[in-house]
C-alpha positions in Angstrom: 81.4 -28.4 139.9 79.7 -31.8 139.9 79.4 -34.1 137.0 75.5 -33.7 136.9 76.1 -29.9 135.9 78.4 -30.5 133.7 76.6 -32.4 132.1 73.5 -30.3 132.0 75.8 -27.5 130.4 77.4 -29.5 127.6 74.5 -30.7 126.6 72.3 -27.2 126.2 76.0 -26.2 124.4 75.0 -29.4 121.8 71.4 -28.7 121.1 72.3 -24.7 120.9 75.5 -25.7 118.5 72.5 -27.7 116.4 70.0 -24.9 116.5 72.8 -22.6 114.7 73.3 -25.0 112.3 70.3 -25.8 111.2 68.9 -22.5 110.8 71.7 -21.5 109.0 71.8 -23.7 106.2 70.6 -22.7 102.7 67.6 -24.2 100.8 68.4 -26.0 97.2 68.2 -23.7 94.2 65.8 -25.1 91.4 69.3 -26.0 89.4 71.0 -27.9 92.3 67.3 -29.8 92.3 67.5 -31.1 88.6 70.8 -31.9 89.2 70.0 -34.1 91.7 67.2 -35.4 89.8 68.9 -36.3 87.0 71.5 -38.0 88.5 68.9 -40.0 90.4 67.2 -41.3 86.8 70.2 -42.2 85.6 71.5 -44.4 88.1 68.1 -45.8 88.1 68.4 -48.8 86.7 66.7 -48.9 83.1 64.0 -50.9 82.5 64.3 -54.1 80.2 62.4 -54.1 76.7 59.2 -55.6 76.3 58.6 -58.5 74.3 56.8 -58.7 71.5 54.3 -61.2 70.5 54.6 -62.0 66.7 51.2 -60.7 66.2 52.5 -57.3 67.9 55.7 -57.8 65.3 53.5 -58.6 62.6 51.3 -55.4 63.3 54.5 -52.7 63.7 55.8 -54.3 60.3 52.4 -53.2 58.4 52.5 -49.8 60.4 56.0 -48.8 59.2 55.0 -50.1 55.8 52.2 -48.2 55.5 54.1 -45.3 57.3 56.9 -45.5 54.4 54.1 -45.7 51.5 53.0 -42.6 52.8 56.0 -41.0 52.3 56.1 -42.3 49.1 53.4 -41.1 47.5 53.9 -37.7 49.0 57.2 -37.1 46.9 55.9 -38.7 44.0 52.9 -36.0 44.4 55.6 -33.1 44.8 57.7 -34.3 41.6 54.4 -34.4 39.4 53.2 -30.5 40.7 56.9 -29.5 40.0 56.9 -31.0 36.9 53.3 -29.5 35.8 54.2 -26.3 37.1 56.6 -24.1 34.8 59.6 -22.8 36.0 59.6 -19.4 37.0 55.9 -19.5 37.3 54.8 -16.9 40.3 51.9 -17.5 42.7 49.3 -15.3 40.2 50.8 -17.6 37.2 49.5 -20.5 38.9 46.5 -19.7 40.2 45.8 -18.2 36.7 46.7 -21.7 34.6 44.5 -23.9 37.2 41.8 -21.7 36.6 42.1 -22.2 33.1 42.4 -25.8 33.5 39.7 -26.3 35.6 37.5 -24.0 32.5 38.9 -26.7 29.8 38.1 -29.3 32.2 34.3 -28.5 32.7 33.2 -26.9 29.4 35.1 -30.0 27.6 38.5 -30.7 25.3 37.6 -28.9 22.9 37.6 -25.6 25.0 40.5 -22.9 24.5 41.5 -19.4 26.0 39.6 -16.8 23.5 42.1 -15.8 21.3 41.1 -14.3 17.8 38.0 -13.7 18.7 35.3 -13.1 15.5 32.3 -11.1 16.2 28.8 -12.6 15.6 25.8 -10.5 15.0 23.6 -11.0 17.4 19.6 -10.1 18.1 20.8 -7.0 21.1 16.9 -6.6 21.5 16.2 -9.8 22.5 19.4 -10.8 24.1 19.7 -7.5 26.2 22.3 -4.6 25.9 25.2 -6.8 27.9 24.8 -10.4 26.2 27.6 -9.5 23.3 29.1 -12.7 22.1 32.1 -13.6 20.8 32.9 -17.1 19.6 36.3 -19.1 19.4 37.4 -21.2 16.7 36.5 -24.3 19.0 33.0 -23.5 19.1 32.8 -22.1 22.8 31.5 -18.7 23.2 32.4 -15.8 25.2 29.4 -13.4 26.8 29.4 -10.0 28.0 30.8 -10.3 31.8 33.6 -12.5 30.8 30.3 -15.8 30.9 31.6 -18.7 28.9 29.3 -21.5 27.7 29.2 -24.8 25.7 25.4 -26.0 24.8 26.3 -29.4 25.4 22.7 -30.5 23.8 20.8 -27.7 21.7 17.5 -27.6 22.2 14.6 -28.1 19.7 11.7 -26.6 21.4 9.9 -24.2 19.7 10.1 -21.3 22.4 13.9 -19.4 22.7 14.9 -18.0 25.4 14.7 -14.2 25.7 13.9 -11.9 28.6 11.0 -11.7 30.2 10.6 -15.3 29.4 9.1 -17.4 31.9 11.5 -20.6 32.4 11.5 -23.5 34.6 15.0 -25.4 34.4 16.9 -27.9 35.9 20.8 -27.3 37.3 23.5 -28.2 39.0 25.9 -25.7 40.6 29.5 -27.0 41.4 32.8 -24.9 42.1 35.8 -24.9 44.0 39.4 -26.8 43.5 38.0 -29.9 43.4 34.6 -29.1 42.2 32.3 -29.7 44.8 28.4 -30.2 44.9 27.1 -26.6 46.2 23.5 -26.4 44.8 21.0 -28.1 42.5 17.3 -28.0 41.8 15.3 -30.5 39.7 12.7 -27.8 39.2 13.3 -23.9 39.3 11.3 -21.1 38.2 11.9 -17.4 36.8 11.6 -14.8 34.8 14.2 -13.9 32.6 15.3 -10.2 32.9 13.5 -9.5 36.4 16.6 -9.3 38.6 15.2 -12.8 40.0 18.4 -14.5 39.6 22.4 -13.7 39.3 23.0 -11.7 36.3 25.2 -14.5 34.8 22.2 -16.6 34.3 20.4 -13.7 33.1 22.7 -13.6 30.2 23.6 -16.7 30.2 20.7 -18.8 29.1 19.3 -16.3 26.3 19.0 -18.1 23.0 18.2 -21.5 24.7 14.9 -23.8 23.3 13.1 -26.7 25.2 15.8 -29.5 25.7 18.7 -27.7 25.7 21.5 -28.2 28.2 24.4 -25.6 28.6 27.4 -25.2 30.6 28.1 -21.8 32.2 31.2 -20.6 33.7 29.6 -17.5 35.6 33.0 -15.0 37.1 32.3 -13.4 40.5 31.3 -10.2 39.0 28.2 -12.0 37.1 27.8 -14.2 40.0 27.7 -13.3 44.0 31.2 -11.2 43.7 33.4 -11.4 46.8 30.9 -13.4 48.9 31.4 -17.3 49.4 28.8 -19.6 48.7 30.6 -22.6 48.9 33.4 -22.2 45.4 35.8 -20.2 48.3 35.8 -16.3 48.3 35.7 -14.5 44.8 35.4 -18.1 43.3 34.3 -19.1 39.7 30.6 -20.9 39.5 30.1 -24.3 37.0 26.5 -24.8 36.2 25.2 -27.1 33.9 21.4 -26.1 33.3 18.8 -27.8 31.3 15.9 -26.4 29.8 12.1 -27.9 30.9 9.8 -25.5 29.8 9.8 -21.6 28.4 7.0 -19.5 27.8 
């Protein structure tokens, strides 16, 4: 056989021997790949910090400061609601208080939970059938539909309110947790008893003259029950309301 054959067969034999090979290797699993790219990053050689300017120094100094006030004030937050807050109080217990506080905080000091109520005699004509009062030993009264007031400035006009009274008042609504501006009107006309209005102001400014200003604390069901204007679901309504003109 002569060398040039030989050397024709040895190397088909090669590239054949190759062909096997190759096809018959495996591809990398998704694991071995991480691997390998893992090891890669860390033999990588790890970048060298940046320098910082002072100004840069100066500025991450007042960020963590401000960072660790922060903080601060957050705990001292959570110690003063845990102190406040009775132990053993529940979620209804809680809600219940605050409510109460936020009452005593609108109507003024000198407002308390109703408790030894004394019955006052009351015009029920001109009043209407659901504006029975009962009055604390602070002063603050109690109407029909659980509607508290305080008559911050009694009036000395000589018209009182009744219904069918034509009134034009000024008011300012407010509610919520933090007692937010919802409404308020300079100038606002109706007629008492005519379904115009909510039924807590219905009730609520009866017995009012001509300069008079009075805080109400209207519940849902004297006010727009479940729906949300703005106090949060089921939420109680502050109005302070002044007088202007009845006839």
């Amino acid at each position: 056989m002569s060398e040039v054959v030989k050397a024709t067969i040895c190397t088909a034999a090669a590239g054949e021997t190759q062909r096997f090979t190759t096809n018959s290797s495996r591809p990398k699993s998704k694991a071995e790949l991480r691997a390998e790219k893992k090891a890669a990053k860390k033999a990588a050689p790890k970048p060298k910090p940046k320098s910082l300017t002072p100004e840069e120094i100066s500025k991450e100094k007042i960020k963590e400061e401000k960072k660790e006030e922060k903080l601060r004030l957050k705990q001292e937050r959570r110690k003063e609601r845990e102190k406040d807050t009775p132990r053993g109080e529940n979620k209804g217990e809680k809600q219940k208080r605050q409510r109460e506080e936020h009452i005593q905080n609108f109507l003024g000091s000198g407002w308390e939970k109703p408790q030894g109520k004394k019955r006052r005699k009351i015009d029920r004509a001109s009043k209407g059938e659901d504006a029975e009062e009962d009055e604390t030993e602070s002063g603050f009264r109690t109407l029909g539909m659980g509607i508290t007031y305080n008559d911050v400035v009694v009036g000395k006009g000589p018209e009182i309110v009744q219904n069918n009274s034509l009134l034009t008042v000024r008011y300012k609504l407010t509610g919520g947790q933090y007692g937010v501006l919802i409404d308020s009107s300079k100038k606002f006309t109706f007629r008492v008893g005519k379904g115009e209005v909510i039924k807590g102001w219905e009730i609520g400014v009866l017995g009012m003259a001509v300069g008079g200003t009075r805080k109400l604390v209207i519940p849902p069901k004297a006010g727009y029950g479940k729906q949300d204007i703005g106090a949060g679901p089921g939420g109680l309504l502050f109005f302070d309301v002044s007088v202007l003109s009845c006839t």
